[in-house]
C-alpha positions in Angstrom: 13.5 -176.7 -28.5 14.4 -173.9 -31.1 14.1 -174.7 -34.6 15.8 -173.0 -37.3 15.4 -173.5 -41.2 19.0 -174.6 -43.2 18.9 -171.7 -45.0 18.4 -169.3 -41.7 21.0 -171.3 -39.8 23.9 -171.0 -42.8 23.1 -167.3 -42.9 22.4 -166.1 -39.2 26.0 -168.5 -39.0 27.2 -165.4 -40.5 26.3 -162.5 -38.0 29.0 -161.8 -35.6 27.5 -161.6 -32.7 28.1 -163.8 -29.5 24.9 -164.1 -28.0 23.0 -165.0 -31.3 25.4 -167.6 -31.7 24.8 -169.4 -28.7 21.6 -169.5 -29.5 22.7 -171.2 -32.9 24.6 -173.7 -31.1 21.5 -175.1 -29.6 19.3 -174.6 -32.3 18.3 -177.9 -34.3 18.3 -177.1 -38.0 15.4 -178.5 -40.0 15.3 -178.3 -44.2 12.9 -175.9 -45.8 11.1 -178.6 -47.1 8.3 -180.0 -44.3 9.3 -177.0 -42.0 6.2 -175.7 -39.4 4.5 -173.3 -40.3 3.7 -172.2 -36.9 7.6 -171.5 -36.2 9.1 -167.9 -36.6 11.9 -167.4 -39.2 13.8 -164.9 -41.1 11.1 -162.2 -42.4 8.3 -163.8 -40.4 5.6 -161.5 -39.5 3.9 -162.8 -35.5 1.1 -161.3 -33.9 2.3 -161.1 -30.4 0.7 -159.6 -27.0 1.9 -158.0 -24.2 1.5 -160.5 -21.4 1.7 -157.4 -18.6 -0.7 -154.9 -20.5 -2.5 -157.2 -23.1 -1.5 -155.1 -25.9 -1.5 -156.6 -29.5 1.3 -155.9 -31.8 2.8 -157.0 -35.4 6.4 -157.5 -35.2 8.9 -158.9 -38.4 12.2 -160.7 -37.9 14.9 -158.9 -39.5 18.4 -159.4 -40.2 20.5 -156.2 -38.6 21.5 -154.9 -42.0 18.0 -154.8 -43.3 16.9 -150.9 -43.2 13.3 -151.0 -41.0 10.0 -150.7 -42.8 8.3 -149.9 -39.9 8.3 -149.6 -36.3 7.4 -153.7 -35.7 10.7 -154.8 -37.7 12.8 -156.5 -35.2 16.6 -157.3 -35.7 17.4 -160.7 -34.9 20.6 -159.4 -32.8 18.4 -157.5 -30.6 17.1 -159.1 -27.4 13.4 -159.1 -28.5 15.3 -161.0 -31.9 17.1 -163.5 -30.1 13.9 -164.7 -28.1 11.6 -164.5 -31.0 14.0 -166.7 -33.6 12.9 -170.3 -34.0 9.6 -169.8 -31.1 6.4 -171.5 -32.6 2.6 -169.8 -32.1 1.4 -170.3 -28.1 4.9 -169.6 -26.6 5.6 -167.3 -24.1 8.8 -165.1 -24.8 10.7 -163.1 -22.4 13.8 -160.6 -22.5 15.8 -157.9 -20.5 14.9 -154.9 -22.0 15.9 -151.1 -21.5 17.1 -150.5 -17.9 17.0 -153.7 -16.9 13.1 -154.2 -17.4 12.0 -157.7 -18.3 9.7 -157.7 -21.0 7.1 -160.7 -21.9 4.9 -161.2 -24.9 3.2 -164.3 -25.9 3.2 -165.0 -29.8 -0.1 -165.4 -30.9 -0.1 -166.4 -34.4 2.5 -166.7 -36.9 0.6 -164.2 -39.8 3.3 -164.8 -42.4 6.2 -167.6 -42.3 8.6 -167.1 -46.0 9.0 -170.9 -46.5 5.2 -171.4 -45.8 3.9 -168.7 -48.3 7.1 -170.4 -51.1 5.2 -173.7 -50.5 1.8 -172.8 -50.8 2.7 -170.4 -53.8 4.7 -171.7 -55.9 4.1 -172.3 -59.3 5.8 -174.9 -61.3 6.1 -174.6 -65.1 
């Protein structure tokens, strides 16, 4: 099942784009407080490999109007996006990309979730 954070939900609920919001439409949406840590999010960074050619790679969740840092930033409109949104460490994801090619990488390890680095970090006065 895919898993989205309240605050992820209300925003991505914003993006017009059809296929991202059937995704939405299935999604259940969980508060920030308690969320997994193991589940990707908005701004996540996941170590993900290559299930054909067992290369390793770092990849971020970005919204589509965030300019890209570097070549792993990953709109969530893209097809990579869409299957990486709301998939927890151990999954196997899978997408149609250029010409048709179906591309398959399993996420590894979720190296930075937003909501778990606010809970662990935050300091109360």
């Amino acid at each position: 099942m895919l898993t989205v954070t309240a605050a992820d939900f209300a925003n991505l609920s914003l993006i017009e784009s059809p296929a991202l919001a059937r995704l939405l439409e299935r999604a259940k949406v969980a508060p920030f407080d308690g969320f997994p840590p193991d589940i990707v999010t908005m701004y996540s960074r996941v170590l993900c490999i290559d299930v054909q050619t067992g290369e390793r790679r770092v990849l971020r969740l970005v919204y589509p109007t965030d300019k890209p840092k570097d070549e792993g930033d990953v709109s969530v409109v893209a097809p990579a996006g869409l299957a990486l949104l709301g998939r927890h460490a151990g999954c196997e994801i899978q997408w149609h990309g250029e010409q048709g090619k179906v591309c398959r990488l399993k996420v590894e390890a979720i190296l930075y979730q937003p909501e778990q680095d606010l809970r662990t970090n935050l300091i109360s006065v």
